[in-house]
Residue, then its C-alpha position, 0 to 999 in steps of 0.5 A: x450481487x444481491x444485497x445480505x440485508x446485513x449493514x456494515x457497522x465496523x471494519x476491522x483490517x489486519x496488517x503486516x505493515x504497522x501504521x507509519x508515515x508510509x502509506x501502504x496499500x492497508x494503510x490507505x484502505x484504513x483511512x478511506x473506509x475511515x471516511x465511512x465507518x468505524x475502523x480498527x486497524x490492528x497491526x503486527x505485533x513488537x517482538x515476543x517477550x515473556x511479558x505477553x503472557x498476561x499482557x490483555x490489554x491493547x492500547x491504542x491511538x486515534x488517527x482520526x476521529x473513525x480510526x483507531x490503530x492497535x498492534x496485535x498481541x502475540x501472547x504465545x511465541x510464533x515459534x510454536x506455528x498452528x497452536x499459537x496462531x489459534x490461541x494468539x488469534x482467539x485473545x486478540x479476537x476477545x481483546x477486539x470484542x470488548x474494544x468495539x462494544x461486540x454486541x452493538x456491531x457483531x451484525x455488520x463486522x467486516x474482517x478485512x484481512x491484509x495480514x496473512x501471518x496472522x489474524x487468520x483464525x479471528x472470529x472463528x465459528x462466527x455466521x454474523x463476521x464478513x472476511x475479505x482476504x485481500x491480495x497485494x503481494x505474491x504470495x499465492x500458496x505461501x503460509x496463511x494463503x489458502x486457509x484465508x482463501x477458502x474461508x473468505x466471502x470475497x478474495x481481491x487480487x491487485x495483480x491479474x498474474x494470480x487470480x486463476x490461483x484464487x479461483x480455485x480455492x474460492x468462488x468469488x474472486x475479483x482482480x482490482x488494482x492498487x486505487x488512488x485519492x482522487x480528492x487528494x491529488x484535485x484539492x487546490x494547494x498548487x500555490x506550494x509549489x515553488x522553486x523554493x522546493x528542494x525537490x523544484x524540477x528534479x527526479x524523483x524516487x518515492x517509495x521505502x529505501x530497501x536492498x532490492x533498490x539499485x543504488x549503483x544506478x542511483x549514482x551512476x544517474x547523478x554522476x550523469x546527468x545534471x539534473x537534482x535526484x530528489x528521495x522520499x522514503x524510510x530507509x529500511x537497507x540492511x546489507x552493508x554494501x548497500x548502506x554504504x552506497x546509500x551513503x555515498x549517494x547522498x553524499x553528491x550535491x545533487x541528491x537530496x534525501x527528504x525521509x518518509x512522508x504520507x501522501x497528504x505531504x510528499x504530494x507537494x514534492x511530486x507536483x514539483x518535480x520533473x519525472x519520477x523513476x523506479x530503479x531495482x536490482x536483481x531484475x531477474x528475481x520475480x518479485x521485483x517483477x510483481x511489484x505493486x504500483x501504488x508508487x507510479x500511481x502516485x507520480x501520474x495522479x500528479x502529472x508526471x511521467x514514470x520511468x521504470x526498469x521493472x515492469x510496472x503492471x498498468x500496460x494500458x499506459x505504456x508509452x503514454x505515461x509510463x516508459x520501461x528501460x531496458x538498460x542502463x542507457x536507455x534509462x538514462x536517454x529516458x530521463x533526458x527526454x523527460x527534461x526536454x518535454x519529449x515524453x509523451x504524457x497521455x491525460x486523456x488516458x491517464x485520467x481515465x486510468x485513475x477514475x478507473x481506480x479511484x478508492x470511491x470506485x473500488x470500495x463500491x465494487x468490493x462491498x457490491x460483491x460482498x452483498x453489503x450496502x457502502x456507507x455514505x461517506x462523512x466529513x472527517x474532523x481535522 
Protein backbone atom coordinates (compact mmCIF):
# COMPACT_ATOMS: atom_id res chain seq x y z
CA UNK A 1 0.00 0.00 0.00
CA UNK A 2 1.09 3.49 -0.69
CA UNK A 3 2.58 5.20 2.27
CA UNK A 4 -0.17 8.40 4.00
CA UNK A 5 3.10 10.39 4.68
CA UNK A 6 1.64 10.29 8.06
CA UNK A 7 4.40 8.65 11.00
CA UNK A 8 3.21 6.73 13.80
CA UNK A 9 4.06 8.79 16.75
CA UNK A 10 1.88 6.84 19.53
CA UNK A 11 -0.13 3.60 19.89
CA UNK A 12 -3.06 3.34 21.85
CA UNK A 13 -4.44 -0.42 22.67
CA UNK A 14 -7.44 -1.31 24.10
CA UNK A 15 -7.91 -4.47 26.01
CA UNK A 16 -10.42 -6.70 27.58
CA UNK A 17 -7.82 -8.65 29.33
CA UNK A 18 -5.97 -6.09 32.07
CA UNK A 19 -2.06 -6.03 32.29
CA UNK A 20 -1.00 -9.25 34.17
CA UNK A 21 1.55 -11.86 34.74
CA UNK A 22 -0.27 -13.64 31.67
CA UNK A 23 0.52 -12.51 28.66
CA UNK A 24 -2.37 -12.39 26.11
CA UNK A 25 -2.43 -11.47 22.49
CA UNK A 26 -2.97 -7.50 23.48
CA UNK A 27 -0.48 -7.81 26.18
CA UNK A 28 2.45 -9.06 23.71
CA UNK A 29 1.52 -6.61 21.00
CA UNK A 30 1.61 -3.66 23.80
CA UNK A 31 5.20 -4.75 24.60
CA UNK A 32 6.60 -5.31 21.31
CA UNK A 33 5.08 -1.96 19.52
CA UNK A 34 6.88 -0.90 23.20
CA UNK A 35 10.37 -1.40 21.46
CA UNK A 36 9.22 0.99 18.92
CA UNK A 37 7.02 3.62 20.07
CA UNK A 38 5.23 5.37 22.50
CA UNK A 39 2.31 3.05 23.82
CA UNK A 40 -0.58 3.63 26.14
CA UNK A 41 -2.34 0.25 26.98
CA UNK A 42 -5.85 1.27 28.49
CA UNK A 43 -7.35 -1.91 30.05
CA UNK A 44 -11.05 -2.73 31.13
CA UNK A 45 -12.36 -0.68 33.70
CA UNK A 46 -12.98 -2.13 38.06
CA UNK A 47 -16.65 -2.56 38.50
CA UNK A 48 -18.94 0.71 38.52
CA UNK A 49 -19.16 2.37 41.60
CA UNK A 50 -20.88 5.89 42.10
CA UNK A 51 -17.59 7.24 42.75
CA UNK A 52 -16.84 7.28 39.05
CA UNK A 53 -19.10 9.94 38.44
CA UNK A 54 -16.34 12.63 39.19
CA UNK A 55 -13.53 10.23 38.94
CA UNK A 56 -11.37 12.30 35.90
CA UNK A 57 -8.19 11.20 36.32
CA UNK A 58 -6.23 7.98 35.26
CA UNK A 59 -3.34 6.71 37.14
CA UNK A 60 -1.18 4.85 35.66
CA UNK A 61 2.25 2.45 35.74
CA UNK A 62 5.35 2.14 33.88
CA UNK A 63 6.10 -1.31 32.50
CA UNK A 64 8.87 0.22 30.76
CA UNK A 65 10.20 3.25 29.83
CA UNK A 66 7.71 3.33 26.18
CA UNK A 67 4.89 1.99 28.23
CA UNK A 68 2.28 3.01 30.40
CA UNK A 69 -0.58 0.79 31.27
CA UNK A 70 -4.16 2.79 32.35
CA UNK A 71 -7.67 1.12 33.02
CA UNK A 72 -10.56 2.89 31.24
CA UNK A 73 -13.13 4.73 33.06
CA UNK A 74 -16.50 3.68 33.23
CA UNK A 75 -18.20 7.03 34.41
CA UNK A 76 -21.42 5.83 33.40
CA UNK A 77 -22.80 2.26 34.51
CA UNK A 78 -22.60 -0.18 31.33
CA UNK A 79 -26.33 -0.94 32.08
CA UNK A 80 -27.57 1.88 30.21
CA UNK A 81 -25.84 0.30 26.70
CA UNK A 82 -25.35 2.76 23.57
CA UNK A 83 -25.53 6.04 25.80
CA UNK A 84 -22.80 5.10 28.31
CA UNK A 85 -20.70 3.78 25.79
CA UNK A 86 -20.56 7.47 23.97
CA UNK A 87 -20.54 9.37 26.98
CA UNK A 88 -17.88 6.75 28.62
CA UNK A 89 -15.75 6.74 25.53
CA UNK A 90 -15.85 10.46 24.97
CA UNK A 91 -14.06 11.24 28.85
CA UNK A 92 -11.80 8.76 28.40
CA UNK A 93 -11.07 9.86 25.18
CA UNK A 94 -10.26 13.50 26.74
CA UNK A 95 -8.40 11.79 29.73
CA UNK A 96 -5.99 10.14 27.10
CA UNK A 97 -5.65 13.78 25.09
CA UNK A 98 -4.03 15.50 27.92
CA UNK A 99 -2.04 12.20 28.95
CA UNK A 100 -0.07 11.79 25.82
CA UNK A 101 0.53 16.09 25.18
CA UNK A 102 -2.52 15.38 21.94
CA UNK A 103 -1.26 18.38 20.17
CA UNK A 104 2.49 16.65 19.77
CA UNK A 105 1.02 13.21 18.54
CA UNK A 106 -2.59 13.77 16.99
CA UNK A 107 -0.93 13.14 13.46
CA UNK A 108 0.27 9.80 13.61
CA UNK A 109 -2.00 8.20 16.67
CA UNK A 110 -2.80 4.93 15.90
CA UNK A 111 -6.09 3.29 18.09
CA UNK A 112 -5.43 -0.24 18.15
CA UNK A 113 -8.32 -1.78 19.35
CA UNK A 114 -8.58 -5.31 20.95
CA UNK A 115 -11.24 -4.45 23.17
CA UNK A 116 -14.79 -4.62 21.39
CA UNK A 117 -16.89 -3.64 24.72
CA UNK A 118 -15.56 -0.65 24.91
CA UNK A 119 -13.17 1.86 23.55
CA UNK A 120 -15.43 1.56 20.30
CA UNK A 121 -16.44 5.48 20.02
CA UNK A 122 -12.69 6.79 20.88
CA UNK A 123 -11.79 9.91 18.92
CA UNK A 124 -14.84 9.85 17.06
CA UNK A 125 -14.91 12.86 14.22
CA UNK A 126 -11.31 12.74 14.11
CA UNK A 127 -9.39 12.40 10.25
CA UNK A 128 -5.86 12.60 12.01
CA UNK A 129 -6.44 9.09 14.49
CA UNK A 130 -5.83 5.47 12.65
CA UNK A 131 -8.12 2.41 14.01
CA UNK A 132 -7.25 -1.21 13.69
CA UNK A 133 -9.66 -3.47 14.81
CA UNK A 134 -7.92 -6.56 15.81
CA UNK A 135 -9.76 -9.95 15.67
CA UNK A 136 -8.62 -12.81 18.29
CA UNK A 137 -11.64 -14.21 19.16
CA UNK A 138 -14.98 -15.45 17.52
CA UNK A 139 -16.86 -12.80 17.86
CA UNK A 140 -17.83 -12.00 14.39
CA UNK A 141 -21.64 -10.27 14.78
CA UNK A 142 -21.26 -10.16 18.55
CA UNK A 143 -21.63 -6.42 20.55
CA UNK A 144 -18.88 -3.81 19.52
CA UNK A 145 -18.00 -5.96 16.04
CA UNK A 146 -19.56 -4.59 13.13
CA UNK A 147 -19.37 -0.72 14.46
CA UNK A 148 -15.43 -1.23 14.89
CA UNK A 149 -15.37 -3.26 11.48
CA UNK A 150 -16.91 -0.68 9.36
CA UNK A 151 -15.03 2.34 10.98
CA UNK A 152 -11.38 0.51 10.86
CA UNK A 153 -8.67 1.29 8.28
CA UNK A 154 -7.66 -2.04 8.82
CA UNK A 155 -9.26 -5.33 10.44
CA UNK A 156 -6.70 -8.21 11.40
CA UNK A 157 -8.08 -11.56 11.84
CA UNK A 158 -6.00 -14.73 13.72
CA UNK A 159 -8.23 -17.20 12.33
CA UNK A 160 -8.87 -17.96 8.49
CA UNK A 161 -12.65 -19.30 9.58
CA UNK A 162 -13.78 -15.59 9.60
CA UNK A 163 -12.11 -13.27 7.38
CA UNK A 164 -15.17 -13.77 4.58
CA UNK A 165 -17.45 -12.12 7.72
CA UNK A 166 -14.76 -9.30 7.76
CA UNK A 167 -14.64 -8.61 4.08
CA UNK A 168 -17.98 -7.76 4.05
CA UNK A 169 -18.01 -5.09 6.37
CA UNK A 170 -14.77 -3.68 5.46
CA UNK A 171 -12.56 -3.61 2.41
CA UNK A 172 -8.98 -3.97 3.79
CA UNK A 173 -8.89 -7.18 5.90
CA UNK A 174 -5.84 -9.62 6.32
CA UNK A 175 -5.89 -12.86 8.23
CA UNK A 176 -2.28 -13.17 10.55
CA UNK A 177 -2.05 -15.70 13.13
CA UNK A 178 -1.05 -15.26 16.82
CA UNK A 179 3.30 -14.12 16.60
CA UNK A 180 6.06 -15.36 18.46
CA UNK A 181 9.32 -13.33 20.04
CA UNK A 182 11.54 -14.89 18.12
CA UNK A 183 14.19 -12.74 20.59
CA UNK A 184 13.05 -14.46 23.51
CA UNK A 185 13.02 -17.95 22.75
CA UNK A 186 16.98 -17.57 20.75
CA UNK A 187 18.48 -15.36 23.63
CA UNK A 188 21.10 -17.59 25.47
CA UNK A 189 20.09 -18.54 28.93
CA UNK A 190 20.01 -22.49 28.51
CA UNK A 191 22.58 -22.65 31.38
CA UNK A 192 18.98 -22.50 33.59
CA UNK A 193 17.90 -25.44 32.63
CA UNK A 194 18.56 -27.92 35.00
CA UNK A 195 17.23 -31.05 36.70
CA UNK A 196 16.70 -29.00 39.54
CA UNK A 197 13.86 -27.62 37.69
CA UNK A 198 10.42 -28.87 39.16
CA UNK A 199 9.30 -28.96 35.82
CA UNK A 200 12.81 -31.14 34.47
CA UNK A 201 11.21 -33.84 31.95
CA UNK A 202 7.74 -33.27 32.70
CA UNK A 203 4.40 -32.49 30.94
CA UNK A 204 3.33 -29.42 30.42
CA UNK A 205 0.03 -27.54 30.74
CA UNK A 206 0.40 -23.57 29.83
CA UNK A 207 -2.20 -21.25 29.76
CA UNK A 208 -5.18 -19.47 32.19
CA UNK A 209 -6.85 -22.57 34.37
CA UNK A 210 -10.51 -22.04 33.38
CA UNK A 211 -14.01 -24.41 33.59
CA UNK A 212 -13.52 -25.55 29.92
CA UNK A 213 -9.96 -27.15 31.15
CA UNK A 214 -10.78 -31.04 31.25
CA UNK A 215 -9.57 -31.85 34.84
CA UNK A 216 -10.81 -35.24 34.92
CA UNK A 217 -8.36 -36.17 32.26
CA UNK A 218 -5.97 -34.19 34.17
CA UNK A 219 -5.88 -36.71 36.70
CA UNK A 220 -6.69 -39.64 34.73
CA UNK A 221 -3.12 -38.78 32.98
CA UNK A 222 -1.19 -38.53 36.55
CA UNK A 223 -2.93 -41.64 37.74
CA UNK A 224 -1.64 -43.18 34.31
CA UNK A 225 1.24 -42.67 33.74
CA UNK A 226 4.55 -41.91 35.65
CA UNK A 227 5.41 -39.18 34.37
CA UNK A 228 5.62 -35.11 36.44
CA UNK A 229 2.52 -32.98 35.20
CA UNK A 230 3.89 -29.55 35.35
CA UNK A 231 1.23 -26.25 35.45
CA UNK A 232 1.60 -22.75 34.86
CA UNK A 233 -1.26 -20.49 34.68
CA UNK A 234 -3.69 -18.16 36.79
CA UNK A 235 -6.64 -20.13 38.17
CA UNK A 236 -9.56 -18.47 37.16
CA UNK A 237 -12.30 -21.80 37.71
CA UNK A 238 -15.21 -20.87 38.88
CA UNK A 239 -17.70 -23.88 39.18
CA UNK A 240 -17.48 -25.69 42.20
CA UNK A 241 -16.89 -29.34 40.68
CA UNK A 242 -14.25 -28.15 38.85
CA UNK A 243 -12.60 -26.36 41.72
CA UNK A 244 -12.52 -29.44 43.51
CA UNK A 245 -11.13 -31.39 40.68
CA UNK A 246 -8.55 -28.73 40.36
CA UNK A 247 -7.85 -29.46 44.00
CA UNK A 248 -7.37 -32.92 43.89
CA UNK A 249 -5.45 -32.76 40.99
CA UNK A 250 -2.90 -30.99 42.86
CA UNK A 251 -3.05 -32.81 45.37
CA UNK A 252 -1.10 -36.09 43.53
CA UNK A 253 2.55 -36.05 44.20
CA UNK A 254 3.24 -35.84 40.73
CA UNK A 255 1.64 -32.73 39.75
CA UNK A 256 3.12 -29.44 40.43
CA UNK A 257 1.35 -26.18 40.00
CA UNK A 258 3.63 -23.09 39.54
CA UNK A 259 1.05 -19.89 39.27
CA UNK A 260 1.11 -17.49 36.63
CA UNK A 261 4.22 -16.23 35.03
CA UNK A 262 5.20 -13.94 31.46
CA UNK A 263 6.60 -15.37 29.09
CA UNK A 264 10.39 -13.94 30.05
CA UNK A 265 10.08 -16.49 33.19
CA UNK A 266 7.91 -19.54 32.27
CA UNK A 267 10.35 -19.78 29.11
CA UNK A 268 12.94 -21.83 31.40
CA UNK A 269 10.00 -24.39 32.41
CA UNK A 270 8.81 -25.26 28.76
CA UNK A 271 12.76 -25.56 27.91
CA UNK A 272 12.72 -28.12 30.44
CA UNK A 273 10.17 -30.19 29.88
CA UNK A 274 9.31 -33.02 27.70
CA UNK A 275 6.03 -32.26 26.10
CA UNK A 276 3.23 -29.73 26.40
CA UNK A 277 -0.41 -30.67 26.14
CA UNK A 278 -3.78 -28.87 25.57
CA UNK A 279 -6.92 -30.83 27.35
CA UNK A 280 -10.65 -29.06 27.10
CA UNK A 281 -13.85 -30.22 27.88
CA UNK A 282 -17.02 -29.97 26.21
CA UNK A 283 -15.29 -30.60 22.81
CA UNK A 284 -18.34 -30.26 20.87
CA UNK A 285 -18.83 -26.49 22.02
CA UNK A 286 -17.36 -24.30 18.92
CA UNK A 287 -15.35 -22.23 21.16
CA UNK A 288 -13.06 -24.87 22.36
CA UNK A 289 -12.63 -25.53 18.76
CA UNK A 290 -11.54 -21.68 17.83
CA UNK A 291 -9.08 -21.50 20.47
CA UNK A 292 -6.27 -19.20 19.87
CA UNK A 293 -2.67 -20.95 19.61
CA UNK A 294 -0.48 -18.62 21.35
CA UNK A 295 0.01 -21.46 23.79
CA UNK A 296 1.28 -24.14 21.25
CA UNK A 297 3.17 -21.26 19.90
CA UNK A 298 4.85 -21.02 22.93
CA UNK A 299 5.68 -24.80 23.54
CA UNK A 300 7.21 -25.17 19.63
CA UNK A 301 9.27 -21.87 20.01
CA UNK A 302 10.83 -23.92 22.68
CA UNK A 303 11.11 -27.20 21.07
CA UNK A 304 8.73 -29.41 22.08
CA UNK A 305 6.08 -31.23 21.10
CA UNK A 306 2.22 -30.44 21.49
CA UNK A 307 -0.37 -32.68 22.06
CA UNK A 308 -3.67 -31.47 21.72
CA UNK A 309 -7.59 -32.63 21.90
CA UNK A 310 -8.89 -29.63 20.05
CA UNK A 311 -8.01 -28.68 16.83
CA UNK A 312 -4.91 -26.19 17.25
CA UNK A 313 -5.60 -24.17 13.68
CA UNK A 314 -1.69 -24.26 12.40
CA UNK A 315 -2.55 -27.52 9.85
CA UNK A 316 1.01 -27.01 8.28
CA UNK A 317 2.63 -28.52 11.43
CA UNK A 318 0.17 -31.64 11.91
CA UNK A 319 2.16 -34.63 12.79
CA UNK A 320 5.27 -32.68 12.46
CA UNK A 321 5.05 -30.96 15.66
CA UNK A 322 1.83 -31.00 16.59
CA UNK A 323 -0.42 -34.32 17.32
CA UNK A 324 -4.44 -34.15 17.79
CA UNK A 325 -5.98 -37.09 19.92
CA UNK A 326 -8.94 -38.02 19.40
CA UNK A 327 -9.73 -40.06 22.85
CA UNK A 328 -8.58 -40.31 25.76
CA UNK A 329 -6.50 -43.48 24.68
CA UNK A 330 -5.07 -42.14 22.10
CA UNK A 331 -3.99 -38.82 24.19
CA UNK A 332 -2.59 -40.95 26.66
CA UNK A 333 -0.21 -43.37 23.79
CA UNK A 334 0.71 -39.72 22.57
CA UNK A 335 2.38 -38.59 25.54
CA UNK A 336 4.27 -42.20 25.96
CA UNK A 337 5.41 -41.86 22.46
CA UNK A 338 6.50 -38.27 23.53
CA UNK A 339 8.55 -39.72 26.57
CA UNK A 340 10.35 -42.59 24.19
CA UNK A 341 11.31 -39.83 21.45
CA UNK A 342 8.77 -41.45 18.79
CA UNK A 343 7.07 -38.13 18.04
CA UNK A 344 8.20 -36.68 15.29
CA UNK A 345 9.68 -32.83 15.86
CA UNK A 346 9.89 -31.22 12.31
CA UNK A 347 12.63 -28.07 12.79
CA UNK A 348 12.85 -27.29 9.34
CA UNK A 349 9.30 -26.84 9.29
CA UNK A 350 8.80 -25.31 12.63
CA UNK A 351 11.11 -22.70 12.32
CA UNK A 352 9.83 -21.73 8.99
CA UNK A 353 6.39 -21.48 10.80
CA UNK A 354 7.59 -19.15 13.27
CA UNK A 355 9.76 -16.50 10.91
CA UNK A 356 6.41 -16.72 9.31
CA UNK A 357 4.90 -15.22 12.75
CA UNK A 358 7.71 -13.60 13.93
CA UNK A 359 6.02 -10.02 15.67
CA UNK A 360 8.89 -8.26 13.40
CA UNK A 361 7.40 -9.84 10.50
CA UNK A 362 3.67 -8.97 11.29
CA UNK A 363 4.24 -5.50 12.61
CA UNK A 364 5.68 -4.52 9.15
CA UNK A 365 2.84 -6.23 7.43
CA UNK A 366 -0.12 -4.47 9.38
CA UNK A 367 1.77 -0.90 9.28
CA UNK A 368 2.32 -1.77 5.41
CA UNK A 369 -1.51 -2.18 4.72
CA UNK A 370 -2.10 0.75 7.33
CA UNK A 371 0.16 2.92 4.83
CA UNK A 372 2.12 4.04 7.78
CA UNK A 373 6.15 3.70 7.87
CA UNK A 374 7.01 0.95 11.44
CA UNK A 375 9.25 2.80 13.47
CA UNK A 376 12.83 1.53 14.02
CA UNK A 377 12.95 -0.71 16.70
CA UNK A 378 15.04 0.73 20.14
CA UNK A 379 16.86 -0.83 23.04
CA UNK A 380 14.60 -0.83 26.14
CA UNK A 381 15.91 0.08 29.59
CA UNK A 382 15.99 -2.94 31.95
Amino acid sequence: MLKTGISAKYIIITSDEPWSDVWHTQLNYAFQLSKRINVLFVGPPVSWKISHLWQFKQHGRRINQNLEVVSYINFLPALLGSFSLSINDWLNSLLIKKRINWNEVKNGVIVWHFDRFRSIRFFTGSHVVKHLYHVIDPVANLNGDVELSLKAELVVVTSARFVDHYKKLNSNVIQLGQGVDLDLYSSNDTNQITADLVSHNSIMLLGTLTDSIDFEMLQLIALRLPYKICIIGPDKITQPVNQNNFKKLISFSNVNWLGAMPPTEFRKHLLACKVGIIVYNHLDDIKNNLRSPLKVISYIASGKCVISNVSCDIPQLENKAIYTAIDQNSFIQMIEQAFGERLLFDKKCVNSFLESIDYDSLLNIIFDRLGIDLPEKMKLEK
